[in-house]
N, C-alpha and C positions, 0 to 999 in steps of 0.2 A: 494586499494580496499575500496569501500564507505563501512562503517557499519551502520544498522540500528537495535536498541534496540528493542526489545520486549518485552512487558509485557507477566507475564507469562500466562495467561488465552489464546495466542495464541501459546503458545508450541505446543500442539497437533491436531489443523489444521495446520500447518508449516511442522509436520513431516507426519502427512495423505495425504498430498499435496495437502488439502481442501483450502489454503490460500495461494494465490499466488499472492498478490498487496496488496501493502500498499498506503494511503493518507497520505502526511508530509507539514509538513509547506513550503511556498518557504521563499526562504530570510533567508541569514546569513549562510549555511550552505550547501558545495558540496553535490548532488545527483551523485545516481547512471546516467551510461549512457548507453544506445542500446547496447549491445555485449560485454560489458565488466561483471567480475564478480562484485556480491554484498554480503556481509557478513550481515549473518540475523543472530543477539546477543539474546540468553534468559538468561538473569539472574537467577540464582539459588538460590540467597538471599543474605545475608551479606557475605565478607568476604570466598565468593567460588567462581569456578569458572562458567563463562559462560559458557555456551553448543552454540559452534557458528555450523553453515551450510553457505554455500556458495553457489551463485546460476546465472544462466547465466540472466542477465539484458536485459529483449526483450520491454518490453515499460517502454516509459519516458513520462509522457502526463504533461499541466498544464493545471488545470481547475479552476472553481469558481461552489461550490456546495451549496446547502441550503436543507432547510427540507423537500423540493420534490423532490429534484435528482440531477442530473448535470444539471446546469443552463447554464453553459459553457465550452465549450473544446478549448481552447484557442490556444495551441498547441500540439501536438502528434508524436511522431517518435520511431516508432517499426525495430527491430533488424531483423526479420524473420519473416516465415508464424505466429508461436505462437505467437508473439508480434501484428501481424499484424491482430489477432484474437478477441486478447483483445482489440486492437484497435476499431475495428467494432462493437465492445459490446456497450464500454464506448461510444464511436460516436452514437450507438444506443440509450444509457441511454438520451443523452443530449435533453433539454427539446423542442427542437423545431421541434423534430424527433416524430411521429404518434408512436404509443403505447410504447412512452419512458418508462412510471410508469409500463410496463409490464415487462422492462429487468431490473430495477434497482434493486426485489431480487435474480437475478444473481449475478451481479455486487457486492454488499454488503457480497453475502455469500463469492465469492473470496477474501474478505478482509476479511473474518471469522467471520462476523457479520449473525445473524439470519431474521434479515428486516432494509431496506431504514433506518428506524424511529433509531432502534439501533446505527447506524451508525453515523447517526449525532447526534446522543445523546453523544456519545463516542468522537464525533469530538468539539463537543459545550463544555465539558466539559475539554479537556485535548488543549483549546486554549488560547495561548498566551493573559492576560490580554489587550492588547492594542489593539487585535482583531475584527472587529463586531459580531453581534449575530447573524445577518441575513445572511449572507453570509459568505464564507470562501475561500481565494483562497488557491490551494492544488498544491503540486506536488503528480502524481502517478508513484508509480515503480512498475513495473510487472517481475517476476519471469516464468522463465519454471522450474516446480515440475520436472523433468525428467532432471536438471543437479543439482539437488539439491545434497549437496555432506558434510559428516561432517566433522568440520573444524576442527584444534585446538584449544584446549580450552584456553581462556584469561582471567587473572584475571578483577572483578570486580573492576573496578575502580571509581564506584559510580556517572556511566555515567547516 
């Protein structure tokens, strides 16, 4: 099962089932995939344990995003109707689609962000040095809140 870490400030859209997709780097590092589980990790600080949940994996998109939106959906493959919903969103956010700037603060609050601008603020910020600044390509994992399910907890291992 793929694990993704969270910082704490998304513990409680995770567990409200406000935040159900994440943006991650591509390269270097297995994602989640369509129908399989994914382990979503909150650290609890030094030296305690994680509070992990688990959750049924319904899209896998790759995109390239900037400080208007989705610039590109490169590729996309949803699990089920719920995946195939989120699909239609992000396909709708992408910038060459008629009132994309109207879906993108959907888009952004299911990653638990409050607007567009947040989001890549968060994304500009927490990018790899070798990065650019204008663009980012991303992978997205989408979650269904409705298999979210609480895991065992694992120690911090200072991931």
């Amino acid at each position: 099962m793929v694990a993704y870490v969270f910082q704490p400030q998304f513990k409680r859209p995770i567990e409200a089932h406000d935040k159900v997709l994440t943006f991650r780097r591509i390269g270097g590092k297995v994602h989640a995939a369509p129908g399989g589980r994914v382990a979503l990790d909150l650290p609890q600080g030094r030296r305690r344990p994680l509070v992990r949940f688990s959750a049924l994996c319904e899209l896998r998109a790759s995109v390239v995003i900037d400080a208007t939106g989705v610039r590109r959906v490169i590729t996309a493959a949803s699990f089920n109707e719920y995946g195939a919903g989120l699909e239609r969103l992000l396909r709708a956010c992408e910038q060459a689609m008629p009132q994309a700037a109207e879906h993108l603060p959907r888009l952004a609050a299911l990653d638990g962000f409050s607007s567009w601008a947040d989001l890549w603020a968060w994304q500009l910020a927490n990018r790899a040095p070798e990065e650019p600044t204008d663009s980012l390509k991303r992978v997205l994992i989408g979650w269904n809140p409705a298999t979210l399910r609480p895991g065992a907890a694992s120690q911090d291992d200072g991931r």
